[in-house]
Backbone as CSV, one residue per row, in Angstrom:
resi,resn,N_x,N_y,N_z,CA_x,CA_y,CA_z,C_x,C_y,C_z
1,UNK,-2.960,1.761,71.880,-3.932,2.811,71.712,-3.290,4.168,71.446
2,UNK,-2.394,4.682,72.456,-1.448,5.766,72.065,-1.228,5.632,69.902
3,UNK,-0.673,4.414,69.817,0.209,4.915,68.692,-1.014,5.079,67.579
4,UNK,-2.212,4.342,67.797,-3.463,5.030,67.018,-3.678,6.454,67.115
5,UNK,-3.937,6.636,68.173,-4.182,8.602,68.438,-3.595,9.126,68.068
6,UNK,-2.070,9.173,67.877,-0.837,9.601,66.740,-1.141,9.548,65.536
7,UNK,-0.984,8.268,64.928,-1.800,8.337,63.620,-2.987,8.518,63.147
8,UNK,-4.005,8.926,64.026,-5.208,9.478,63.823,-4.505,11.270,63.406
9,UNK,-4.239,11.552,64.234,-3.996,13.267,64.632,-3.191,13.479,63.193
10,UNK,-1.928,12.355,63.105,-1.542,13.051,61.753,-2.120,12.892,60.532
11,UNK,-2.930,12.039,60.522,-3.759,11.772,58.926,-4.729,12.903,59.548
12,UNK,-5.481,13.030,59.977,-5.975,14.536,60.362,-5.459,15.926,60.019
13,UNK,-4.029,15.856,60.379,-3.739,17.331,60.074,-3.337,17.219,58.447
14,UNK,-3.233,16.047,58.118,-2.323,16.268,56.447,-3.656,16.252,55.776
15,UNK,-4.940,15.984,56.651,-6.271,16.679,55.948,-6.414,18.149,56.129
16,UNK,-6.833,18.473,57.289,-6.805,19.482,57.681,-5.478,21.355,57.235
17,UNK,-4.506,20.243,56.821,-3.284,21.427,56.785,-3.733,22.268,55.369
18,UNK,-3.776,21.118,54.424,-4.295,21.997,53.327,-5.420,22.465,52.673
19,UNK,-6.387,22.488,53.381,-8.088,22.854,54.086,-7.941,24.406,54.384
20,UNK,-6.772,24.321,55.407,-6.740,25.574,55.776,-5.907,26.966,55.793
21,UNK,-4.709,25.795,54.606,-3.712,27.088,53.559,-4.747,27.442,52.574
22,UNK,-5.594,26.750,51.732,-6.384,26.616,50.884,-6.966,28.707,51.427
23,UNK,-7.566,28.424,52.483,-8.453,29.673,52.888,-7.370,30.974,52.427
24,UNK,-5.806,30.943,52.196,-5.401,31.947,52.314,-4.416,32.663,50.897
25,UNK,-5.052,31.026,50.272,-4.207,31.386,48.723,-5.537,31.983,48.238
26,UNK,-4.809,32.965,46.892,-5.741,33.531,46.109,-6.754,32.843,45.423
27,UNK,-7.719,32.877,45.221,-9.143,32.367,44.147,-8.533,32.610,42.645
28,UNK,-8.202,34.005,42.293,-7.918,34.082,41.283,-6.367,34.629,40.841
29,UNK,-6.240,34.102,39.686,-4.570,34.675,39.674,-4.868,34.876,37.783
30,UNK,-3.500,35.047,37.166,-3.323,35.783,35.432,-1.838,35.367,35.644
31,UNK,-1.784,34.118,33.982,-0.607,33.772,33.552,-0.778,34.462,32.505
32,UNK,0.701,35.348,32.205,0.382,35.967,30.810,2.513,35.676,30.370
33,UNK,2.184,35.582,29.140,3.403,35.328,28.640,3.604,35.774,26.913
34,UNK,4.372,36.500,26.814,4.952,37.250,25.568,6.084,36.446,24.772
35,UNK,5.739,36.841,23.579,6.668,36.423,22.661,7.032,37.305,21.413
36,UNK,8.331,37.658,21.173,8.269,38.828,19.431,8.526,37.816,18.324
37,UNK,7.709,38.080,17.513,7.365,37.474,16.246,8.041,38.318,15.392
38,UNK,8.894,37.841,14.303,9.105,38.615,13.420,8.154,38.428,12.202
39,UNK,7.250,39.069,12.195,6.323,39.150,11.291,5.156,40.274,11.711
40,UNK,4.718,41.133,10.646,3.872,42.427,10.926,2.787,41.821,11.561
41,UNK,2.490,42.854,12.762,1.232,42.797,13.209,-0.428,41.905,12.545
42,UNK,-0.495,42.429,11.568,-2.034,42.144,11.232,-1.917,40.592,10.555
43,UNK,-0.638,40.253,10.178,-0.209,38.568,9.782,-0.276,37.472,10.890
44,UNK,0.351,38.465,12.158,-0.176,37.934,13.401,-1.799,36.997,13.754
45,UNK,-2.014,38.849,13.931,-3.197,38.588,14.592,-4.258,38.092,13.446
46,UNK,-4.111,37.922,11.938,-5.101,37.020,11.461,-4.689,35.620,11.389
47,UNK,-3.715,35.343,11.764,-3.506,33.830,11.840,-3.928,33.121,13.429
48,UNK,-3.678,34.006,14.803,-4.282,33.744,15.895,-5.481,33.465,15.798
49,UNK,-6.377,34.880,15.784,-7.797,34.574,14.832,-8.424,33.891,14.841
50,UNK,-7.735,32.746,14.143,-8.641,31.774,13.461,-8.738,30.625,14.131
51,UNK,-9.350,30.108,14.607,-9.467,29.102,16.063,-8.660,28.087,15.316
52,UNK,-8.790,27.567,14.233,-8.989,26.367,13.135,-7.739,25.740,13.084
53,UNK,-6.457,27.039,12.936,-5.100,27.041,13.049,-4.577,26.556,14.073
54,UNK,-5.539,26.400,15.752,-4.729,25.918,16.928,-4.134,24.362,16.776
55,UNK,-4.730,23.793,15.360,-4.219,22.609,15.068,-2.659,22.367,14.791
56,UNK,-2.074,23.604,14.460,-0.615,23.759,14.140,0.171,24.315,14.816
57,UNK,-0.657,25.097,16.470,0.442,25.097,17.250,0.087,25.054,18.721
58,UNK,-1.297,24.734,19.134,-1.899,24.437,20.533,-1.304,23.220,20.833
59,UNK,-0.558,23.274,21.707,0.130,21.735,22.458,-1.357,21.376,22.968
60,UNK,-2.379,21.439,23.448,-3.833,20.595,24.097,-4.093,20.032,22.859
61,UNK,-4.516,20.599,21.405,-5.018,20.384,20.119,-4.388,19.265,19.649
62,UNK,-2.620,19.856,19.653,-1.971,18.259,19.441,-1.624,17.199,20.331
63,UNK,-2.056,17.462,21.506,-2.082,16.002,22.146,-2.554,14.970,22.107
64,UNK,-3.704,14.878,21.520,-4.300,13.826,20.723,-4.747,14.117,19.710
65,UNK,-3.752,13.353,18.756,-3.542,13.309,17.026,-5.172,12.703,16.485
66,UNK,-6.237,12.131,17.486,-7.098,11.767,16.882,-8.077,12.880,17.335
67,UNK,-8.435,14.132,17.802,-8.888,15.433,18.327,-9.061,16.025,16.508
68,UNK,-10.641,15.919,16.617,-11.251,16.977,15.446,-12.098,17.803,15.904
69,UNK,-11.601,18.890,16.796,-12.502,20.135,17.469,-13.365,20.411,16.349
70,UNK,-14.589,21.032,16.752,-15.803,20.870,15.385,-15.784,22.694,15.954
71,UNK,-15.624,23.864,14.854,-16.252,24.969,15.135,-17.484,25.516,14.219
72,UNK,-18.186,26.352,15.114,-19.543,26.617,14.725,-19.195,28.214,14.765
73,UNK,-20.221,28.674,14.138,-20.068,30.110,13.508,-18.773,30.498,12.365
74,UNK,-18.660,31.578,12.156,-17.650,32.211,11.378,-16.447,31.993,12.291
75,UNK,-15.518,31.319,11.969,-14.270,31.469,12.506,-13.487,32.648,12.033
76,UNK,-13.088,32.697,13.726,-11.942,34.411,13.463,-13.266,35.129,13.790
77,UNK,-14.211,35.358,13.743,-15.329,36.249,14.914,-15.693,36.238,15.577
78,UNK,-16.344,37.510,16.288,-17.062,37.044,17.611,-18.099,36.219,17.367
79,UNK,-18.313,35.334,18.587,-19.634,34.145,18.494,-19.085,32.979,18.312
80,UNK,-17.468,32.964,17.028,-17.132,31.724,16.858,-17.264,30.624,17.922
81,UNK,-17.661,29.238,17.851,-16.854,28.436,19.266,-15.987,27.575,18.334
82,UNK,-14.885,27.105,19.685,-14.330,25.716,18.933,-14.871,24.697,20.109
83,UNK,-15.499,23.346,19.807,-15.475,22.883,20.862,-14.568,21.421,20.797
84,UNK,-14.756,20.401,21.849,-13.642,19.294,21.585,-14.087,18.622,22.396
85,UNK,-13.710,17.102,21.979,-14.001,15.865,23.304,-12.636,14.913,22.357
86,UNK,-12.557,15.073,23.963,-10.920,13.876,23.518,-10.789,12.670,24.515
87,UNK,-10.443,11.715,24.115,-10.231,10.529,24.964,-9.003,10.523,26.058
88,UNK,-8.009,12.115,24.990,-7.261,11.647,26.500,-7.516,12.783,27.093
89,UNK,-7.510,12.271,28.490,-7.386,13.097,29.782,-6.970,14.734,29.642
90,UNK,-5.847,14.969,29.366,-4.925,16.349,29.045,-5.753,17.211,28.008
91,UNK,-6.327,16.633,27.415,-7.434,17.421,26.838,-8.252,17.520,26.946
92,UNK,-9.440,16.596,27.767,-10.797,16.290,27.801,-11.975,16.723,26.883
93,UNK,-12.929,17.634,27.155,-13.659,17.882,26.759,-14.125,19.547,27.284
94,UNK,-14.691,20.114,26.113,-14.766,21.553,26.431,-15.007,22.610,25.412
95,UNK,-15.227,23.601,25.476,-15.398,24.076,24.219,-14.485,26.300,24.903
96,UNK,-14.359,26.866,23.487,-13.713,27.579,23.700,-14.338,28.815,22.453
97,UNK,-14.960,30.023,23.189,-15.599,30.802,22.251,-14.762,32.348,21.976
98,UNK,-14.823,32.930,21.192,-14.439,34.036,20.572,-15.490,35.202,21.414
99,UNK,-15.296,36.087,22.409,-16.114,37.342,22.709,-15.791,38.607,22.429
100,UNK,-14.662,39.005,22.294,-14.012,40.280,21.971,-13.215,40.341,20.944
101,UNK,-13.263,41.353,19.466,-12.039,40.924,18.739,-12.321,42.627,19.012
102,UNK,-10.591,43.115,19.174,-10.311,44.800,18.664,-9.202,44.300,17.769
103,UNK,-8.637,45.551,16.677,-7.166,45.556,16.408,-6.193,44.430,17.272
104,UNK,-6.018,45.250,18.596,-5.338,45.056,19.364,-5.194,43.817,20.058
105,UNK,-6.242,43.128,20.637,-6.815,42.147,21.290,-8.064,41.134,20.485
106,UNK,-7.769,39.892,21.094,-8.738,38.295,21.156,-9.040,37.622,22.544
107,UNK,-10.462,38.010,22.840,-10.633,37.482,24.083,-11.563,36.434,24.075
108,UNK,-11.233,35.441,24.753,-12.432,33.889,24.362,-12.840,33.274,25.940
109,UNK,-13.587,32.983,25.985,-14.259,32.314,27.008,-13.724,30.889,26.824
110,UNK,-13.498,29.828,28.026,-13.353,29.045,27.964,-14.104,27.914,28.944
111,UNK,-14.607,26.833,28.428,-15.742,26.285,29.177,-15.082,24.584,29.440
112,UNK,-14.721,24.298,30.608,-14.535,22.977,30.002,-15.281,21.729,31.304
113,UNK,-15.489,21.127,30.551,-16.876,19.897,31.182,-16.068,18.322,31.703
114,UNK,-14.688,18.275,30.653,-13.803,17.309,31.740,-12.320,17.401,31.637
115,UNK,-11.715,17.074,32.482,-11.692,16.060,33.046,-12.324,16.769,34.816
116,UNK,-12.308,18.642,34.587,-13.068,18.944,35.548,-14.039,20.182,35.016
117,UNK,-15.313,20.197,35.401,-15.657,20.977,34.906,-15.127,23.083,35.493
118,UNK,-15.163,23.777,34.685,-14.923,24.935,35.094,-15.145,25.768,33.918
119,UNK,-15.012,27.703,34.641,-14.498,28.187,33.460,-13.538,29.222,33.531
120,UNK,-13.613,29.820,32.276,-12.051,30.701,32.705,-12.046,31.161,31.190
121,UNK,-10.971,32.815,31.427,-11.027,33.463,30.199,-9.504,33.647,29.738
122,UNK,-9.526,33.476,28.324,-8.409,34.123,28.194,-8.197,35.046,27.131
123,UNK,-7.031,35.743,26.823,-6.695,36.583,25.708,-5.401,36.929,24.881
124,UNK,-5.270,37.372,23.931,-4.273,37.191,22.708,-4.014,38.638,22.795
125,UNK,-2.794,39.187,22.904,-2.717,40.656,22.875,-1.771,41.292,21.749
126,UNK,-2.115,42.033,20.832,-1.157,42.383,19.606,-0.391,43.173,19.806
127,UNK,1.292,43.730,19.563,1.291,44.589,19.969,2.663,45.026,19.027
128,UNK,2.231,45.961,18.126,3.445,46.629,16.681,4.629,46.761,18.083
129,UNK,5.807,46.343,17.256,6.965,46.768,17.799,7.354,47.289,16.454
130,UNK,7.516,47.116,15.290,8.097,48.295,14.379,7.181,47.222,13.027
131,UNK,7.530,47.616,11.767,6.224,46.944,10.828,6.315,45.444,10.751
132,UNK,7.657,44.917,10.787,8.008,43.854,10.890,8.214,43.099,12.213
133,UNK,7.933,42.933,13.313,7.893,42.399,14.791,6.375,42.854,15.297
134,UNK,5.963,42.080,15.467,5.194,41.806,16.726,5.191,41.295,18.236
135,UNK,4.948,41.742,19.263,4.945,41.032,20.304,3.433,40.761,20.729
136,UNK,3.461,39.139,20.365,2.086,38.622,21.345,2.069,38.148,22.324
137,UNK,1.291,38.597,23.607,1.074,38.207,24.584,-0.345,37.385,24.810
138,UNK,0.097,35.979,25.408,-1.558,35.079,26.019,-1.197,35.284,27.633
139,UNK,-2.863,35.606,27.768,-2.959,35.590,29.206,-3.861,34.609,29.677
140,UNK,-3.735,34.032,30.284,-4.918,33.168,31.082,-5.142,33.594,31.841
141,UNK,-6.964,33.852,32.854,-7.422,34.210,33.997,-7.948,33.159,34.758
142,UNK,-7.510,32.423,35.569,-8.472,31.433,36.600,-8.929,31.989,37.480
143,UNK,-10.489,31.551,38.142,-11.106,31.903,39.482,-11.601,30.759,39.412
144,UNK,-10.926,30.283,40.575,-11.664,29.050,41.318,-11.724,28.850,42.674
145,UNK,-12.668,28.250,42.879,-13.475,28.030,44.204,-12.714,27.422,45.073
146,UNK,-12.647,27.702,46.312,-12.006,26.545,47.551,-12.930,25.249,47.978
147,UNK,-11.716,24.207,48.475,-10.290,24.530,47.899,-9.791,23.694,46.905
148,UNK,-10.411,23.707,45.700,-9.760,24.140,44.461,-8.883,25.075,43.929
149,UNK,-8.591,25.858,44.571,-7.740,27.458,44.388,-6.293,26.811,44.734
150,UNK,-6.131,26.061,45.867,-4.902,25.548,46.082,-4.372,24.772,44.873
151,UNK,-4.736,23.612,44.390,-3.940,22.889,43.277,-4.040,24.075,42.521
152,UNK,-4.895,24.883,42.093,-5.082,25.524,40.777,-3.769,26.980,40.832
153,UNK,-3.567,27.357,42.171,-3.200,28.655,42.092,-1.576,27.633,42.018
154,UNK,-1.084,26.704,42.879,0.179,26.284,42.793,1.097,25.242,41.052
155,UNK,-0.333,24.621,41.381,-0.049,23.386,40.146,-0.501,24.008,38.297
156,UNK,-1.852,24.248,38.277,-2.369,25.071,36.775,-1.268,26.154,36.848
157,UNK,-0.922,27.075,37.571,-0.363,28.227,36.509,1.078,27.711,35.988
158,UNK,1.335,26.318,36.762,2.858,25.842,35.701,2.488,25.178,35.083
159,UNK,1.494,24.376,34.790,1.263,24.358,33.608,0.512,24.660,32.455
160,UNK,-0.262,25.942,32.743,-0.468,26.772,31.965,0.376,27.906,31.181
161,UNK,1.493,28.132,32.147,2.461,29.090,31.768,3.363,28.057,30.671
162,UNK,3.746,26.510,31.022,4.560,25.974,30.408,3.873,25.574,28.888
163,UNK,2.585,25.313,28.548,1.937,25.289,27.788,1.900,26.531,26.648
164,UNK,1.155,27.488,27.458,1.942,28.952,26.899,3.332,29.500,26.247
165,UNK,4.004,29.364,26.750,5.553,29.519,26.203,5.294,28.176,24.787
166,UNK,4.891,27.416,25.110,5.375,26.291,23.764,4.458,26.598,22.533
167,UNK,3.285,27.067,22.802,2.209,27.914,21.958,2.936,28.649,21.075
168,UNK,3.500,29.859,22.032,3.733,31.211,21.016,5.481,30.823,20.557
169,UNK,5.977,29.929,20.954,7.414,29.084,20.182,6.696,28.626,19.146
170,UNK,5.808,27.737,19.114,4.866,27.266,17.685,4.421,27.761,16.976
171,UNK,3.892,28.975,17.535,3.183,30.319,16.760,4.692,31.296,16.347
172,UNK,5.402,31.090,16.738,6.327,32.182,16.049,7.082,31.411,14.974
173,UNK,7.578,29.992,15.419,8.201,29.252,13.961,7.458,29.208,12.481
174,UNK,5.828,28.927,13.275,5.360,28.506,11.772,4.532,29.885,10.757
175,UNK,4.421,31.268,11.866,4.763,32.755,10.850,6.162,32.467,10.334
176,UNK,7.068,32.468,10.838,8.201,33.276,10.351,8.438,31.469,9.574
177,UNK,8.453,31.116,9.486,8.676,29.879,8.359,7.856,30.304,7.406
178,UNK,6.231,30.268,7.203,5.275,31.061,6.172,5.780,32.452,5.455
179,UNK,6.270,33.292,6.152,6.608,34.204,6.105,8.061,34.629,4.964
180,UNK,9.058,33.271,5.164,10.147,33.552,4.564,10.056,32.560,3.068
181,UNK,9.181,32.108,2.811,8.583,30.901,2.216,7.603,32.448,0.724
């Protein structure tokens, strides 16, 4: 009987333990990650833009080679969406809209229905370093609920950040390949 009450108490606390770190991590956090492009500003930001293009350098887009995101409205404006349903997992299903375009900035809403549902915003930031360099920065914003906040604040921002970095590596080869072409 003892060695039950032991193993009761500890499958208990390895419930309980992260129940109640959960209460003390943040809800919301911002992955943002930069990259300099050698290529002018406005070559940039009209090739970001365009949702249509995430086919040539969104690691989610190319994870499944059979993924034909369908967009509605004017792509590259506000209102655009892209949306998507994919069989695999790493991509699921979801859709992703255009709300803010300045010069400077692309900010999109992001909605997604699986493999969990949520939402979350993110943005594209332009920024002249001389006529020829750009530095773009993506930021992602999560707020999520407990305790969901725990996987999301420890586990999503690495791999959102690692996702990120391989984006704007994709986005900077295939300007500056276009570019010298």
């Amino acid at each position: 009987m003892k060695v039950l009450k032991i193993i009761g108490i500890v499958i208990l606390t390895l419930i309980a333990l992260p129940l109640i770190v959960a209460i003390f991590v943040p809800k919301s956090y911002t992955v943002s990650v930069s990259k300099t492009i050698n290529v002018p500003k406005q070559q940039v930001y009209d090739y970001v833009r365009i949702l249509d293009n995430q086919k040539d350098y969104s690691v989610w887009v190319m994870e499944d080679p059979n993924l034909v995101p369908v967009i509605t409205g004017t792509d590259g404006t506000i209102g655009a969406t892209q949306s998507w349903n994919s069989e695999v997992d790493g991509v699921g299903e979801g859709e992703q809209e255009i709300v803010a375009l300045t010069p400077d900035r692309m900010d999109v809403e992001l909605r997604f229905k699986r493999p969990f549902e949520g939402t979350a915003k993110a943005a594209n930031i332009f920024e002249e370093l001389n006529s020829n360099q750009t530095k773009l920065t993506t930021e992602f914003y999560s707020n999520d609920k407990y305790p969901v906040n725990l996987m999301s604040y420890f586990f999503g921002r690495k791999y959102i950040t690692e996702a990120s970095v391989k984006n704007l590596q994709n986005i900077k080869k295939n300007l500056e390949t276009l570019s010298t072409n």
